[in-house]
C-alpha positions in Angstrom: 0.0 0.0 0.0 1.5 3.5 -1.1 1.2 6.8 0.7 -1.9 8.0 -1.4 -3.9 5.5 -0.9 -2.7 4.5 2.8 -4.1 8.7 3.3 -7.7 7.6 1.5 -8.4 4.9 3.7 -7.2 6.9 6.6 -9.6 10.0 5.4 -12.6 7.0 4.6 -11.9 5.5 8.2 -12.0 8.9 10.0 -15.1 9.9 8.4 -17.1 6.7 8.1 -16.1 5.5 11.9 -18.4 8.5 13.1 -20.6 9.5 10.3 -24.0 7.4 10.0 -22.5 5.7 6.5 -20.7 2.2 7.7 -17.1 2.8 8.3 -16.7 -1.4 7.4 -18.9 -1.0 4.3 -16.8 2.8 3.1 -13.9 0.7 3.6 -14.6 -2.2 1.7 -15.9 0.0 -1.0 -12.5 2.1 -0.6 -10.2 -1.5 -1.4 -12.1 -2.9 -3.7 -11.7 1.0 -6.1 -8.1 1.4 -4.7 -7.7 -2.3 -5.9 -6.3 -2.8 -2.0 -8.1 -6.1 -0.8 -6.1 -6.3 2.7 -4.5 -3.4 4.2 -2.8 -5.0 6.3 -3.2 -6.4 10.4 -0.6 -3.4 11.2 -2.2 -0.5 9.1 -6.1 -1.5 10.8 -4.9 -1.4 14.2 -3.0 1.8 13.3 -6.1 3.6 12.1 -8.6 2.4 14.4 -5.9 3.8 17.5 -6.2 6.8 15.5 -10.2 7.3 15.2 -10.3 6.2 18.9 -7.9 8.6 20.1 -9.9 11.2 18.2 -13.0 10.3 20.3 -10.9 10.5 23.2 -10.2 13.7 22.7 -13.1 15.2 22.3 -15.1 13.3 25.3 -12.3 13.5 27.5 -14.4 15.1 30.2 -17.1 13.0 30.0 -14.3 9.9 29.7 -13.4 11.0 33.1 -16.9 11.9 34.8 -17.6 7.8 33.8 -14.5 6.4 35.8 -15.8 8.4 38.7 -19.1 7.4 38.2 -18.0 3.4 38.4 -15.9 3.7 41.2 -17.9 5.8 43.1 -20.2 2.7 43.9 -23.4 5.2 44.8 -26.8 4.8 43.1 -26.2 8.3 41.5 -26.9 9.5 38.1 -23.1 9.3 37.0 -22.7 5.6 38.1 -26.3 4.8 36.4 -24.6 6.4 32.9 -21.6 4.4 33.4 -23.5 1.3 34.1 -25.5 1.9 31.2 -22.3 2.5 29.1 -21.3 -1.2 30.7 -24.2 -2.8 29.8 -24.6 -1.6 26.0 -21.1 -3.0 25.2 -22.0 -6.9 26.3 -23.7 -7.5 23.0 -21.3 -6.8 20.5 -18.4 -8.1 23.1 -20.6 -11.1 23.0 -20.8 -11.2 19.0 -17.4 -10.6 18.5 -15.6 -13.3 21.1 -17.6 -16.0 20.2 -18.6 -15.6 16.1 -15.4 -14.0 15.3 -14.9 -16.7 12.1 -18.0 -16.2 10.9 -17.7 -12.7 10.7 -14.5 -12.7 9.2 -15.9 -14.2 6.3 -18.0 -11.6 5.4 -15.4 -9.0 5.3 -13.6 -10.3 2.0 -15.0 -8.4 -0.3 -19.2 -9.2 0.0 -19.7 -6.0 -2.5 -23.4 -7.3 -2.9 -23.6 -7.5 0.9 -22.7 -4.4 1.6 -24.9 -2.9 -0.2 -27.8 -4.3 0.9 -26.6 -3.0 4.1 -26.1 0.5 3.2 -29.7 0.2 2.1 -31.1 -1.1 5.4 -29.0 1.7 7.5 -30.6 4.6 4.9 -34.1 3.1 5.7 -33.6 3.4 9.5 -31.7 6.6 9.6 -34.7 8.0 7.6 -37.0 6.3 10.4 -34.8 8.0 13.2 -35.2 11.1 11.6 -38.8 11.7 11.8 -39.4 10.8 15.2 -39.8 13.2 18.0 -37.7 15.2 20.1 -37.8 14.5 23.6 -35.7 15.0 26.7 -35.6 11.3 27.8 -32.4 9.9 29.3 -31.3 6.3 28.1 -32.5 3.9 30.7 -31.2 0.3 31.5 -33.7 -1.1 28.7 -32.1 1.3 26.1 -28.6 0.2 27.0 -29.2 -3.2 26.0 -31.6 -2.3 22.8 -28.8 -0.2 21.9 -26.0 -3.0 22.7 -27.9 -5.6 20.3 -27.9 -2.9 17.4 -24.3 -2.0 18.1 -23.8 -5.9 17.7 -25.5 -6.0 14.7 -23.7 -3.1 13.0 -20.8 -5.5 13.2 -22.4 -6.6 9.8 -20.3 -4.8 6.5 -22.4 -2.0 5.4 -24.3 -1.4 8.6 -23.4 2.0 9.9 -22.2 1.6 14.0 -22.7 5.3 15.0 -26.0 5.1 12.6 -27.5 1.7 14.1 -27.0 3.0 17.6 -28.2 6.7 17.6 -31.0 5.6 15.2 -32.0 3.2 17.9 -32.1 5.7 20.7 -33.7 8.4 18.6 -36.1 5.7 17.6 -36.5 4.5 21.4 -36.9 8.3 22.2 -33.4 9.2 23.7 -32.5 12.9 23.7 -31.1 13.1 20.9 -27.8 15.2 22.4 -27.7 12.4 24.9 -28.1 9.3 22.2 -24.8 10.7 20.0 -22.9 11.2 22.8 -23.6 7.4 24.1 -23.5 6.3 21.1 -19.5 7.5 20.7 -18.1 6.9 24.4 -20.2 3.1 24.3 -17.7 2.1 21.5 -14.6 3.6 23.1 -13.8 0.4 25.1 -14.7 -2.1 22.2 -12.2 -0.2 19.6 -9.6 -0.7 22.1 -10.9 -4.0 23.3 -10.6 -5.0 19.3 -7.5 -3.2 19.0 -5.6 -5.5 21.9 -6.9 -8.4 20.3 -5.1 -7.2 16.7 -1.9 -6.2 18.5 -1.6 -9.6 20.4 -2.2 -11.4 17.0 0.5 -8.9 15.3 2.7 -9.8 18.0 2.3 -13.9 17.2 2.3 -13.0 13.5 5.7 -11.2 13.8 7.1 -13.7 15.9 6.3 -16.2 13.6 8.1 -14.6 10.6 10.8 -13.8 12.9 11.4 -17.4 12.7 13.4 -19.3 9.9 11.7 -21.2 7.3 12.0 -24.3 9.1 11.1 -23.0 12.3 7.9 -21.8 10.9 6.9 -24.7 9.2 7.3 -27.4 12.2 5.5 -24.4 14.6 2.8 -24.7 12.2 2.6 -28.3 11.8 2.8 -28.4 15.5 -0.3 -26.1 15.6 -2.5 -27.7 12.9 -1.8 -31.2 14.9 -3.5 -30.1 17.4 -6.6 -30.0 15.8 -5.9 -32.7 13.5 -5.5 -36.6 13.3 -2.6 -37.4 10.4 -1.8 -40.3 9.2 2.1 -40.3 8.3 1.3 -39.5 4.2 -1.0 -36.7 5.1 1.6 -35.2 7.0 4.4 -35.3 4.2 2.1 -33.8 1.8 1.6 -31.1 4.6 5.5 -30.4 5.1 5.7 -30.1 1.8 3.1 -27.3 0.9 4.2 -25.4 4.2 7.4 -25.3 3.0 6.3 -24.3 -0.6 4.3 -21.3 1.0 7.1 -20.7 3.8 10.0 -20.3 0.8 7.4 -17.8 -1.0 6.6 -15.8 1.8 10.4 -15.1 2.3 10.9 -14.2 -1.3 7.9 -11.2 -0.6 9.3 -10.4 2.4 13.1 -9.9 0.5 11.7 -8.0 -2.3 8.6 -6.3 -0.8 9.3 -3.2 -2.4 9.0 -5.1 -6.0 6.4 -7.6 -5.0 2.7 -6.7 -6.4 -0.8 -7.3 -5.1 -1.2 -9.3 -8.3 1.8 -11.7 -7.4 0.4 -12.1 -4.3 -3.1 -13.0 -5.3 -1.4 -15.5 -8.1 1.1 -17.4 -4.9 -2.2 -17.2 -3.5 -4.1 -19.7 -5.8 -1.7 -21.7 -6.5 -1.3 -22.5 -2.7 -4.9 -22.8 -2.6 -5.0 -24.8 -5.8 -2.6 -27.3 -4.7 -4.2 -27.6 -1.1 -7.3 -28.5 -3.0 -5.9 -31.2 -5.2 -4.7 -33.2 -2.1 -6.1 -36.1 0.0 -6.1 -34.2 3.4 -9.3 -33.8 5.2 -12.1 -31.1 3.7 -11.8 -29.6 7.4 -8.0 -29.4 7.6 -7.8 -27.7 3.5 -10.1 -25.3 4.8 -7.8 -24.1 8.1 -4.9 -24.5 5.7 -6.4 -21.4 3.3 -6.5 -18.9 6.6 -4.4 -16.5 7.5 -3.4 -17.5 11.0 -1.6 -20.4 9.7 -0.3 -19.7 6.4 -1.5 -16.2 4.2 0.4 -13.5 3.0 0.9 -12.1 6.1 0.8 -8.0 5.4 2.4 -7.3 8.2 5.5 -5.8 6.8 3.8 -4.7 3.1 3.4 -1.1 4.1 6.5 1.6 4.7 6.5 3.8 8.1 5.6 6.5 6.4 2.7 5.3 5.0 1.5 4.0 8.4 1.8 7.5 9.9 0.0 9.6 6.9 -3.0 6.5 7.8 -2.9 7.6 11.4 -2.8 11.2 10.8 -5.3 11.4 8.2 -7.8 9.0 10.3 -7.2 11.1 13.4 -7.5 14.3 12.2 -11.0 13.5 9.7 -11.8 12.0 12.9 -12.2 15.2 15.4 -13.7 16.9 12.6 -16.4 14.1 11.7 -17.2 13.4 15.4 -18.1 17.2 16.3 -20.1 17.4 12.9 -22.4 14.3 13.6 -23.0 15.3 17.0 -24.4 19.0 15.4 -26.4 16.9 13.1 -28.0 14.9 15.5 -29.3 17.7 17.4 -30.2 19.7 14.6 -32.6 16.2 13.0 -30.4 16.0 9.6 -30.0 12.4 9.6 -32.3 12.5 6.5 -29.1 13.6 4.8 -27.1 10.4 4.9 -30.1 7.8 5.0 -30.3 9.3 1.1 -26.4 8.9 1.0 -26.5 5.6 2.7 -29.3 4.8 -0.3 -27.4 5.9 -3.4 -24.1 4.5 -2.9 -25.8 0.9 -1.5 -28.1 0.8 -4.9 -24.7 1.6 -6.8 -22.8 -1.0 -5.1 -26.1 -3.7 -5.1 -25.1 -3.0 -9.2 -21.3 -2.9 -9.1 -21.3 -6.4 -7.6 -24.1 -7.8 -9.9 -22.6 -6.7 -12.8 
């Protein structure tokens, strides 16, 4: 990924990430034009740190009223906000522990998907935006409401800040008081989410810190553990790590030569000779992830490039957070649900095309 287009998926993530248009589906949408299918695990963690500090920023006083308010163990309105805030996350920290594969798969460039999903996110922004204005705090009930459509927004194309203020406007939440949960709610799932993607960076480096052979008996070891080989099975296994090891360090020796395109083309040939063997349906499918044996991106983008990310997400960031938050108050939602509308109908055409 070059500087230009490591800025435009910054600018996309900053924007998206607050503004009621899917910051998963604007992304996808932003590869799949930029002809960038995986940004790499390094460059996601990088602007997600950046569009979380950004929210940081801005609610820092409210950020701090909540600590006090959960360790101040007295039934008092700040300890009932930060319960709430506690209670809305459980949902999507639900979702995301224990369907994380399944959700995965919908993230590889499901054009047709997201675009349904755009659609659905228009129809209930448009919803939100005609009901009334009220003064009405959110409420236990709300929190978990709230939490459910936060874990549904984890769908491509489903806007996060637009599921979860729609809901509250919807539920009649002050609208003030439904952006402003809706943006500190997430703060401890981005960074929950971001731990988990620095922890996996951390095994992914280690691993190619490793020799070749190192890393293909750490992986054997690994898929063993899972698996029941007979002594042929795993000789035609030692064989196609060692294939894919010896081709991962020709990227890593050349990275500054070696295309996307080469990488798709290793790619099915791996794939192609995975699916030509004996081994178990189960096993060829583990075989084709990334934990044991993709690409891994971790070193296909230059410093530079991951700071112009981080800047440009951070600093779209501030300025998209304080916008949305005028828009709630000021009932304008109409104005992306018709975004949210033409760009899923164009994408619903793209991908049928």
């Amino acid at each position: 990924m070059g500087i230009l287009e490591a800025i435009i998926i910054g600018i996309v993530q900053g924007l998206s990430e607050f503004l009621p248009v899917s910051s998963s589906g604007h992304i996808e949408l932003a590869k799949e034009v930029l002809s960038v299918p995986k940004e790499g695990m390094l460059f996601t963690i990088i602007v997600h740190a950046a569009t979380a500090l950004s929210t940081v920023v801005i609610f820092r006083k409210d950020i701090v009223q909540i600590f006090k308010g959960l360790f101040q163990f007295k039934w008092n309105d700040e300890f009932k906000f930060s319960l709430n805030i506690v209670i809305s996350m459980i949902p999507a920290a639900f979702v995301g522990l224990f369907f994380e594969e399944e959700i995965n798969t919908l993230f590889e460039g499901n054009i047709l998907l997201v675009g349904f999903m755009l659609v659905l996110t228009g129809l209930l922004l448009f919803l939100a935006d005609k009901a009334k204005l009220t003064t009405k705090p959110v409420g236990i009930k709300e929190s978990v409401l709230i939490g459910i459509s936060q874990a549904i927004a984890i769908l491509p194309g489903i806007s996060r800040s637009g599921a979860t203020i729609g809901t509250s406007v919807l539920l009649g939440v002050d609208r003030s008081k439904a952006a402003k949960f809706s943006f500190l709610m997430v703060i401890p799932l981005i960074a929950g989410a971001m731990l988990v993607k620095t922890k996996k960076f951390i095994e992914v480096s280690d691993l190619e810190s490793q020799t070749k052979i190192e890393r293909v008996d750490l992986l054997m070891a690994e898929i063993e553990k899972e698996n029941t080989l007979k002594s042929d099975d795993k000789t035609v296994l030692f064989t196609l790590l060692s294939q894919r090891e010896i081709a991962w360090d020709k990227s890593v020796q050349h990275i500054e030569s070696f295309s996307l395109a080469e990488e798709e083309i290793n790619q099915k040939k791996y794939d192609d000779k995975v699916n030509a063997t004996n081994l178990p349906l189960e096993l060829k499918k583990s075989l084709k992830k990334d934990e044991y044996l993709g690409f891994r991106s971790v070193f296909s983008i230059s410093i530079l490039s991951l700071v112009c990310g981080f800047i440009a997400a951070f600093v779209t960031g501030l300025f998209a957070c304080t916008w949305m938050i005028s828009i709630v108050k000021k009932a304008q939602l109409k104005y992306f649900s018709y975004y949210c509308f033409a760009v899923g109908i164009i994408a619903v055409i793209y991908a049928a095309l």
